[in-house]
DRENZASE-364274 format. One record per residue (C-alpha): residue in three letters; residue number from 1; x, y, z. Coordinates in nm, 3 decimals, padded with zeros to 5 digits. Layout:
BEGIN
("ALA",NUM,(X,Y,Z))
...
END
This chain:
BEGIN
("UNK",1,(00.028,-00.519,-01.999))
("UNK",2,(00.194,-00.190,-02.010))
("UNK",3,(00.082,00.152,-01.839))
("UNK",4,(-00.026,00.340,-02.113))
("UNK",5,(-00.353,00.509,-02.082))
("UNK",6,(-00.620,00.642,-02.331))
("UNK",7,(-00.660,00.964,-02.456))
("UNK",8,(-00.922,01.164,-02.171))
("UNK",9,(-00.806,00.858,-01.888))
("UNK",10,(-00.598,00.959,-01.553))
("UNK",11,(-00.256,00.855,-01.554))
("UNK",12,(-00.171,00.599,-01.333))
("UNK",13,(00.016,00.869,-01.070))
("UNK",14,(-00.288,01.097,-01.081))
("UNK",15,(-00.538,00.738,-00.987))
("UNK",16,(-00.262,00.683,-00.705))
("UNK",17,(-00.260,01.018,-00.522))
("UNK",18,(-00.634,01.052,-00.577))
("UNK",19,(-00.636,00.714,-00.373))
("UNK",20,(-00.390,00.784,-00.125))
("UNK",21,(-00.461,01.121,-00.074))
("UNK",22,(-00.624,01.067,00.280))
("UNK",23,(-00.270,00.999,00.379))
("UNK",24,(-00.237,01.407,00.392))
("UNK",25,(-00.475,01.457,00.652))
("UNK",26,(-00.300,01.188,00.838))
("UNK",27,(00.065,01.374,00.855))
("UNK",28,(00.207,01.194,00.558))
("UNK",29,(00.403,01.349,00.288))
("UNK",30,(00.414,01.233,-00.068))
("UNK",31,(00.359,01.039,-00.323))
("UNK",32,(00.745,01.058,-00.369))
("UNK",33,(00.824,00.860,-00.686))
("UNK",34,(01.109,00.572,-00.592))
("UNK",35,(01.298,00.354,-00.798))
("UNK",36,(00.997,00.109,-00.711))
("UNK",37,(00.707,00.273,-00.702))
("UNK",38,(00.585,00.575,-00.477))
("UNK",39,(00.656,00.621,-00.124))
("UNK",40,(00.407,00.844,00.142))
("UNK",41,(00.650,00.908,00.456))
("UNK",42,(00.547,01.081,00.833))
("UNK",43,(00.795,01.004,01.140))
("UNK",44,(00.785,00.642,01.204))
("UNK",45,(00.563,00.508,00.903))
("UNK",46,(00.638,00.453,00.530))
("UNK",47,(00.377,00.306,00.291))
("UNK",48,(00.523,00.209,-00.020))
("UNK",49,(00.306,00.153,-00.337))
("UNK",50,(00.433,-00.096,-00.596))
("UNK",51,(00.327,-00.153,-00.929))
("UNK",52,(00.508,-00.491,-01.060))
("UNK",53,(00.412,-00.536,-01.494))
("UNK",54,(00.502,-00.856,-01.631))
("UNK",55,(00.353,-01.191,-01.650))
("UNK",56,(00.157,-01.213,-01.318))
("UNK",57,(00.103,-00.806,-01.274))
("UNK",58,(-00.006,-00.649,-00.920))
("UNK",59,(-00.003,-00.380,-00.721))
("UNK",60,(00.146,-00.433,-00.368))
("UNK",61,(00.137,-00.228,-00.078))
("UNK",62,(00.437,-00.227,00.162))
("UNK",63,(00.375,-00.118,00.561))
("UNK",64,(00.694,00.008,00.731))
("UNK",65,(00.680,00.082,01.081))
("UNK",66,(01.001,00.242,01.282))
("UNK",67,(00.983,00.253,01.630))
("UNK",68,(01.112,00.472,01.903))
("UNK",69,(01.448,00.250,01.943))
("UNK",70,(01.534,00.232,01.571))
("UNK",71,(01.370,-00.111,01.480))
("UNK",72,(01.193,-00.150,01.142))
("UNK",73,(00.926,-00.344,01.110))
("UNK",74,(00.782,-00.398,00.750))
("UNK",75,(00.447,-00.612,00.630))
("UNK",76,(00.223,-00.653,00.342))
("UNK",77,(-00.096,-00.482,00.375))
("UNK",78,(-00.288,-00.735,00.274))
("UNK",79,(-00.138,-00.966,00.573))
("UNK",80,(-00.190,-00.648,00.841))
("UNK",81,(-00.547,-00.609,00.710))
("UNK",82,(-00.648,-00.973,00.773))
("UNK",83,(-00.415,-00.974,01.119))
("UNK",84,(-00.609,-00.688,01.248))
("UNK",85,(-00.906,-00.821,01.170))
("UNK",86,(-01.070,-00.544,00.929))
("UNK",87,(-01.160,-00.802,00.680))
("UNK",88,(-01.042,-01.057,00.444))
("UNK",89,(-00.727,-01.043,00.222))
("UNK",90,(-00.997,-01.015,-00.070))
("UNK",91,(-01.075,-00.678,00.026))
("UNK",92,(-00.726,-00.548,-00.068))
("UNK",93,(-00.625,-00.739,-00.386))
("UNK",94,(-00.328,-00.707,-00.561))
("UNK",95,(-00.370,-00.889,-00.886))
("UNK",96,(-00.445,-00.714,-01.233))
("UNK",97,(-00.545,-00.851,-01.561))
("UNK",98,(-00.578,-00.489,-01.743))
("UNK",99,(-00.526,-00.132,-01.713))
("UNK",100,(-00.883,-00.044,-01.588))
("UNK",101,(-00.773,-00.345,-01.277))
("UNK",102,(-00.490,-00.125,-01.203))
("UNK",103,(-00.693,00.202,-01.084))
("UNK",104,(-00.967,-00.003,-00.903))
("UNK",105,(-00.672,-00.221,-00.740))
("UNK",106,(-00.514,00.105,-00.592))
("UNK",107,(-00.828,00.220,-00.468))
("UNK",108,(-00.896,-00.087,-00.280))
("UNK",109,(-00.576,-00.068,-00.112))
("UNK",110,(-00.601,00.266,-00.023))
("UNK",111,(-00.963,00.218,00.102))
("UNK",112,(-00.809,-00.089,00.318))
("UNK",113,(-00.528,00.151,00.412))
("UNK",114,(-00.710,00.408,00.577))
("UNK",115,(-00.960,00.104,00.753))
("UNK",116,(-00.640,-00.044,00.902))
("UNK",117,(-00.423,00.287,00.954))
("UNK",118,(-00.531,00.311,01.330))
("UNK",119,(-00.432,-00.016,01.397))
("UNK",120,(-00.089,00.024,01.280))
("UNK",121,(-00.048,00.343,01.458))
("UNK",122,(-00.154,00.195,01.792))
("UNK",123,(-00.032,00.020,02.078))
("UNK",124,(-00.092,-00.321,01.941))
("UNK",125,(00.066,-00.218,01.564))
("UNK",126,(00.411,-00.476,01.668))
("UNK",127,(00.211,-00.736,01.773))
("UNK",128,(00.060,-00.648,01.396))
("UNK",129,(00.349,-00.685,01.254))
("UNK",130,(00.523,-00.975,01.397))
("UNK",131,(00.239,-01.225,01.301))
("UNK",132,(00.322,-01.055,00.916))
("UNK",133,(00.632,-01.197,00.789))
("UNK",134,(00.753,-00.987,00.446))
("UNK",135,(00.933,-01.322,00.261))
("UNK",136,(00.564,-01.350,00.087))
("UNK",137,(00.679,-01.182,-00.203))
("UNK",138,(00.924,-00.861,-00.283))
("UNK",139,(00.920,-00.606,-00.520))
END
């Protein structure tokens, strides 16, 4: 599978910061493009957005949380949305079998993204994050 799109289609950045745009309204800055992926940043959370092409493609969605002492705390989304209890890992997939599963997989991220966002901005977010181990999988 590769990323190329048809003639009249979004590009694969434009689907991605039509998704995440919500991020904006919620102090963050970006999409930065990384070496990985794209990155949205505001003081004390990252989100970074990974698209991985090969064999078994996906999108992933990295949480990573810094609090006021210095600690980073990092998670899979799809492991914070179940933990908080906003619905089932199915909600937020990461798999793709074709271009067209690329777009709809970043919207669903981004849609469980802004359902979980006050969770992981609250009091209870390192509670979120301990139960969320990040050795599921890496970019």
């Amino acid at each position: 599978m590769s990323r190329r799109i048809r003639a009249g289609q979004p590009t694969y950045d434009e689907v991605l910061a039509a998704a995440f745009d919500f991020l904006h309204a919620e102090g963050f800055v970006g999409p930065e493009a990384t070496q990985l992926g794209h990155i949205y940043r505001r003081p004390g959370l990252h989100i970074q957005i990974w698209l991985h092409l090969g064999r078994e493609s996906e999108v992933s969605t990295l949480v990573e949380r810094f609090t006021g002492d210095g600690t980073r705390e990092a998670a899979w989304l799809e492991c914070l949305y179940v933990a908080a209890g906003c619905g089932p890992a199915q909600d937020v997939p990461g798999s793709v079998q074709s271009g067209r599963a690329i777009f709809k997989r970043l919207r669903q991220q981004a849609a469980g993204l802004e359902r979980l966002l006050p969770a992981i901005a609250g009091p209870e977010a390192s509670a979120l994050f301990a139960r969320c181990p990040t050795t599921r999988h890496s970019p």
